[in-house]
N, C-alpha and C positions, 0 to 999 in steps of 0.2 A: 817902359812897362806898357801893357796893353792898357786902353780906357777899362773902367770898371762896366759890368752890368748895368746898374744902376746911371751912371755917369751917359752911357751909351744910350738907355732908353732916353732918361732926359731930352735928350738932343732931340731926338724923333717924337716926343711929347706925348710920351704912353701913359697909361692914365690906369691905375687900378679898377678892377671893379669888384663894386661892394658885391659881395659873396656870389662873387664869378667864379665861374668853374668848366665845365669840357664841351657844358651845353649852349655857352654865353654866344659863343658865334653862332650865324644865322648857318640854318639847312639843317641845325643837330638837334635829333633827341637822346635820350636814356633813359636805362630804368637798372634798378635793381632787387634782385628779389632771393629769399630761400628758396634754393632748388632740390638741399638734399645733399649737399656734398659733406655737410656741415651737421654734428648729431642737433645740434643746440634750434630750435625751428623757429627762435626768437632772432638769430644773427643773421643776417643778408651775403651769401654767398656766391654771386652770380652777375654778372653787371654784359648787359650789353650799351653799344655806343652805337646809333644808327644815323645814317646822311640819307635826308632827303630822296640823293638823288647820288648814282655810282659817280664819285670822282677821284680826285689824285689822290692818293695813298704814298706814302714811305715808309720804311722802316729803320732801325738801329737796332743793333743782339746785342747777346755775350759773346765772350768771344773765348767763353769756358768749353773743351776739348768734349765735356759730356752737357753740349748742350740739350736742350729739352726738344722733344717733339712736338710742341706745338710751334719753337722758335722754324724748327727744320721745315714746315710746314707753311707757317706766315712767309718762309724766303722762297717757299717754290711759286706762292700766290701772288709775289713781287719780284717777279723775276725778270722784269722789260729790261732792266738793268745787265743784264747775261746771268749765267750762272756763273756761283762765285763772284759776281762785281756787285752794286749798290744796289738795294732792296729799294724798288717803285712800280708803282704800275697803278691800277684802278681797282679803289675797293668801293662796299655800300656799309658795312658792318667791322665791329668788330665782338667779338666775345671772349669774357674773363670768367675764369672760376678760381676760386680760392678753395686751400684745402686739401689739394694733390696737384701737385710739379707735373705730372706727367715727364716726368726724366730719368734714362737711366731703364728704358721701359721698352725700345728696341724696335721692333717693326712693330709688333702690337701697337705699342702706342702712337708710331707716325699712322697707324691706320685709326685709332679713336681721334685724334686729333681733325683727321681730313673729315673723318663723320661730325664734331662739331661743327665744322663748317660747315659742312651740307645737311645738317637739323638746321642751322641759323639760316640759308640760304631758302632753304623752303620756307619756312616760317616768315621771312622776310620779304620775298619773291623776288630776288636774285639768282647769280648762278654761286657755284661753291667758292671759285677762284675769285671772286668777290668779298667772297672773307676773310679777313683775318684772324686769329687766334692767339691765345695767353692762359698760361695758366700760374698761378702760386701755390705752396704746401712742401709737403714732403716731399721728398725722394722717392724713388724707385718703388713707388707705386702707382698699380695699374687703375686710370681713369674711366670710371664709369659714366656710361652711354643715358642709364636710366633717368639723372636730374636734368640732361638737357633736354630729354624728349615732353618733360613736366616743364620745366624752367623757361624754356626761349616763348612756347608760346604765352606762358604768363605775363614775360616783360615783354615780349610784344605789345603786350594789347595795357601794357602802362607805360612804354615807351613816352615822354614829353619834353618840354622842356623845363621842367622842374624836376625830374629827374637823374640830374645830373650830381647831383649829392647822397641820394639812394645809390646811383652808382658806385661813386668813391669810396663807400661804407662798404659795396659788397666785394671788394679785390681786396679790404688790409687781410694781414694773417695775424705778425703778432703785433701793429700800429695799433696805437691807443687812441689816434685823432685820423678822421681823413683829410687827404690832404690834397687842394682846389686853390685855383686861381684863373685867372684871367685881365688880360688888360686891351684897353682899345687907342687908336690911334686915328688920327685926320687923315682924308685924302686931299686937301686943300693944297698940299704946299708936295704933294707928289704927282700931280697930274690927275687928281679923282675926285673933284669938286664935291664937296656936299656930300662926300661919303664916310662913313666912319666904317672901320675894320676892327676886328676883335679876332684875340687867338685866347682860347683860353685851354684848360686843362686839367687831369689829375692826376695823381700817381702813390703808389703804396712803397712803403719799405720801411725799415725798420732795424731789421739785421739781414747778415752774410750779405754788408755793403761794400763793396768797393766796384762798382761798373767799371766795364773793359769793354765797353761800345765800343740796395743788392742784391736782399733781392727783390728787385725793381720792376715795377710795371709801370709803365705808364701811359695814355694818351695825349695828343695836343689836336685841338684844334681851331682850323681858321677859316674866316669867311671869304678871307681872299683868293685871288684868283691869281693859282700858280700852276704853274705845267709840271709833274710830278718828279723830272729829275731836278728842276730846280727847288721843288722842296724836298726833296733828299740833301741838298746843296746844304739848304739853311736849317733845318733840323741836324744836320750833322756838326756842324759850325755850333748849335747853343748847348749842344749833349757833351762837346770836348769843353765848354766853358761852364757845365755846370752839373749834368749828373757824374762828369767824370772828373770832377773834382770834391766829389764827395767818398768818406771811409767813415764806415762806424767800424768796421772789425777785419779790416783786410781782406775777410772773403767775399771772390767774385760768384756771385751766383751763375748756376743753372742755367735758369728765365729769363734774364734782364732781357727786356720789352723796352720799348718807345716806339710808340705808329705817333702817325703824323697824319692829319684828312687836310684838303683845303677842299670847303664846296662852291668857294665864285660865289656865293649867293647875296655880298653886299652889293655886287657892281656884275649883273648875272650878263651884260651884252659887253665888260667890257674886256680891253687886252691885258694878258698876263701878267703880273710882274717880269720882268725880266731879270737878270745878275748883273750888277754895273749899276744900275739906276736908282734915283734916290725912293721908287715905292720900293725896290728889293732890298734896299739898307733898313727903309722903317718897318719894313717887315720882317726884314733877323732880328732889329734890336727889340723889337714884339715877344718872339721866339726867344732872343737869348732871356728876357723878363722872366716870362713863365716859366721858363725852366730852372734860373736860379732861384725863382721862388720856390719853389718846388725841391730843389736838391738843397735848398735851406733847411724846409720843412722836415725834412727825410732826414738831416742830420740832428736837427733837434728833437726828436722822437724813435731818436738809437736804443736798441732796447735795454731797458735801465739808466737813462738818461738823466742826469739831473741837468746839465748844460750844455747848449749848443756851442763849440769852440770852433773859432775862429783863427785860422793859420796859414799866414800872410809872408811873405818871401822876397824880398829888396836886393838887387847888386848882384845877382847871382851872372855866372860866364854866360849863358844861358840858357830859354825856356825850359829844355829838358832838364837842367842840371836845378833849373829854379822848384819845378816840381819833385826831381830826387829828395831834394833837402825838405821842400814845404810836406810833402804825403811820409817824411821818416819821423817828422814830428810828430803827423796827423796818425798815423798807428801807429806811437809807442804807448805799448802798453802802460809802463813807467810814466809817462806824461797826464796818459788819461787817467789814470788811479791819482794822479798827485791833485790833479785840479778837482778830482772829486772831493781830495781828502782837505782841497782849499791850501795849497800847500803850494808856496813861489819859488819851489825850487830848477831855479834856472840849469843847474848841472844836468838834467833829465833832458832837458832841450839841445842844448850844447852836446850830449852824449850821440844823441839821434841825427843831429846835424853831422857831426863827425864821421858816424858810419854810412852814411846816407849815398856816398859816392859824388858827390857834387868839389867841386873844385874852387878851392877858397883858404886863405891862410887865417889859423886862428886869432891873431892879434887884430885882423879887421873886423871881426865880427862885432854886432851889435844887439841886443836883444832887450826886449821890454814886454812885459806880463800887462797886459788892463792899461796899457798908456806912463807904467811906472818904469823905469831904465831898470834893470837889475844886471848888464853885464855890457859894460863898452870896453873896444879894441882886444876882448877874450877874455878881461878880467871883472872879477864882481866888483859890480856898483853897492854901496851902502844902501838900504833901503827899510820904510818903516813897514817892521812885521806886520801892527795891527790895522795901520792903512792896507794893506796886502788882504789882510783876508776882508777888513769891510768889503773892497774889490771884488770880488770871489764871489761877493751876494749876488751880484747881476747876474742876470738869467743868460748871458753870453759870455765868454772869456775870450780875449781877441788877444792872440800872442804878434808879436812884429819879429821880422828877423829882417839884418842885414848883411850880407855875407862879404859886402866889398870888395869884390871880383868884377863885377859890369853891370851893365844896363837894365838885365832883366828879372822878373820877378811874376809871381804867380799866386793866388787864394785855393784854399783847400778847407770844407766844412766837414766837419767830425763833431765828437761828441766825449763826454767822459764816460769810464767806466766807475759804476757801480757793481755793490751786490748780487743787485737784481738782473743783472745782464748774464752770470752765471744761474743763477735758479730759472730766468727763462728759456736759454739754452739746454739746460742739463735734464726740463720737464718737455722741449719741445715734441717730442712725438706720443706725451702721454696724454 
């Protein structure tokens, strides 16, 4: 099995920080503000993220057939990569609205999109292809021009470094918390004496999760100094070990966003990281942090949430076959409704693993609900009901599966279904 997140930062001795977030590396500011998109003039709908100074940029999409126009738009602005190959190049900006997807919208809206850009590039005094774009909301409707001609200069001119949780607040749609992090790490024992690096970060979602780099935005950023394909490299390495192992409801969105800045600005004369070396391993395992913090966060605030579920994958033939079975788990419906209902009914699990397409004989399997056994070698373990649902009180459910097949194994974060997941989809566009 691969090291854990967690396990991995360790090693590298990354360090949280107390209420870090997208601004915590050096070169960043933010702001975020009501611009209008939004009827409510109390809610912050608008979030720009701004560098210093123009540096590397990356990106990651959906990989949804109707993706949005502002994603079509963020890959022509990173396009060093070729057309069609990895989204990098140099940005100074990015800008978020919540509140309209801009998707589904046609040439119209790759043309509103490119004008975000170039409102934010004036305002900012760059050029347009220096910016990036994102948007959240509805569907296939058409994004208006007039909040950012109001909006960008506002947050301009509150742009800080305290800004970065005004940020957060203005990209959720239906998120009830925002969601920020950040952690830093020594240059001591990588070649950068006396320097400390910090990536930190935000991102919104909530529902229509399941990334195919849900609907996801996010930023990261870092103070370190990396040449832009190689943070395309390592951004794409922490999004397959973390936003893309998260499902609140099986749909891929539209939007799903992740840019990525590095502004050099802790170590501003020094050389790059490179790929191989041990500053470019402390700086994935940096990257993979915040972002499983983050696709944590995201699955624990699914809409109508009461628990963050935790589903874990042992012995599988493998990785791919490890993920079939862990994400058949992580969207059954059946499963999520039962852990709502606090309900240890292992056959839901066992059902999902079966149809899952993963390759494995029932009589090896192994399963355990909250650390309790309820099914070894395919058949039910005895277990105490009312220790079962004490279990169920914690604010996480961590399922284990063993499949007994080989070596590998995989983690997938989701969430239970509730009521409330149905009344906030079925009111979503009123």
């Amino acid at each position: 099995m691969s090291i854990t997140n967690d396990a991995y930062a360790a090693r590298f001795g990354c360090s949280f920080v107390e209420d870090g977030g997208v601004t915590s590396a050096a070169g960043f500011k933010a702001a975020g503000v009501h611009a209008g998109f939004r009827k409510n003039p109390g809610r912050l709908d608008m979030a720009l993220v701004v560098a210093d100074e123009p540096c590397a940029c990356a990106g990651v999409f959906t990989q949804n057939i109707f993706c949005a126009a502002p994603v079509q738009v963020s890959k022509e602005h990173l396009s060093e990569g070729g057309v069609g190959g990895p989204a990098y190049g140099t940005a100074r900006a990015v800008v978020v609205n919540s509140g309209c997807a801009n998707a589904a919208t046609g040439e119209p809206g790759r043309e509103n999109a490119r004008k975000m850009a170039a409102i934010t590039a004036d305002v900012v005094g760059c050029t347009a292809d220096e910016v990036v774009v994102a948007s959240t909301g509805v569907i296939g409707v058409h994004l208006s021009m007039e909040p950012f001609e109001v909006g960008v200069p506002a947050a301009w001119q509150q742009v800080s470094k305290q800004g970065g949780a005004d940020a957060a607040r203005a990209i959720m749609t239906t998120d009830t918390v925002p969601k920020e992090c950040a952690v830093t790490f020594s240059g001591d024992a990588i070649g950068y004496p006396g320097v400390t690096f910090t990536v930190g970060g935000m991102a919104k979602g909530s529902g229509m999760i399941m990334p195919n780099m849900a609907t996801m935005i996010s930023v990261i950023t870092t103070d370190a100094p990396v040449a832009a394909p190689h943070l395309h490299t390592a951004l794409k390495t922490a999004v397959n070990m973390s936003f893309n192992k998260v499902t609140v409801d099986s749909d891929t969105s539209t939007n799903d966003t992740c840019f990525m800045f590095a502004s050099g600005a802790a170590a501003p004369e020094a050389a790059p990281f490179e790929p191989g070396t041990p500053a470019f391993e402390a700086l994935q395992a940096a990257v993979n942090q915040v972002c499983a913090a983050l696709a944590r966060l995201m699955a624990t605030d699914g809409e109508g949430a009461t628990k963050l579920v935790t589903v874990s994958v042992y012995g599988a033939a493998t990785p791919a076959e490890a993920d079939l079975a862990a994400r058949a788990v992580a969207n059954s419906p059946l499963v999520k409704t039962a852990i709502f209902g606090h309900d240890a009914n292992w056959g839901r699990i066992a059902g999902a693993l079966g149809r899952s397409g993963a390759h494995f004989a029932q009589e090896n399997v192994y399963i355990e609900i909250m650390g309790m056994p309820v099914c070894r070698d395919g058949l039910t373990v005895p277990f105490d009901e009312d220790e079962a649902l004490r279990r169920f009180e914690e604010p996480e459910i961590v399922i284990e599966v063993d499949l007994g097949a080989g070596g590998e194994g995989t983690t997938i974060w989701t969430c239970d279904f509730s009521h409330d997941y149905v009344s906030i989809n079925g009111d979503y566009r009123s």
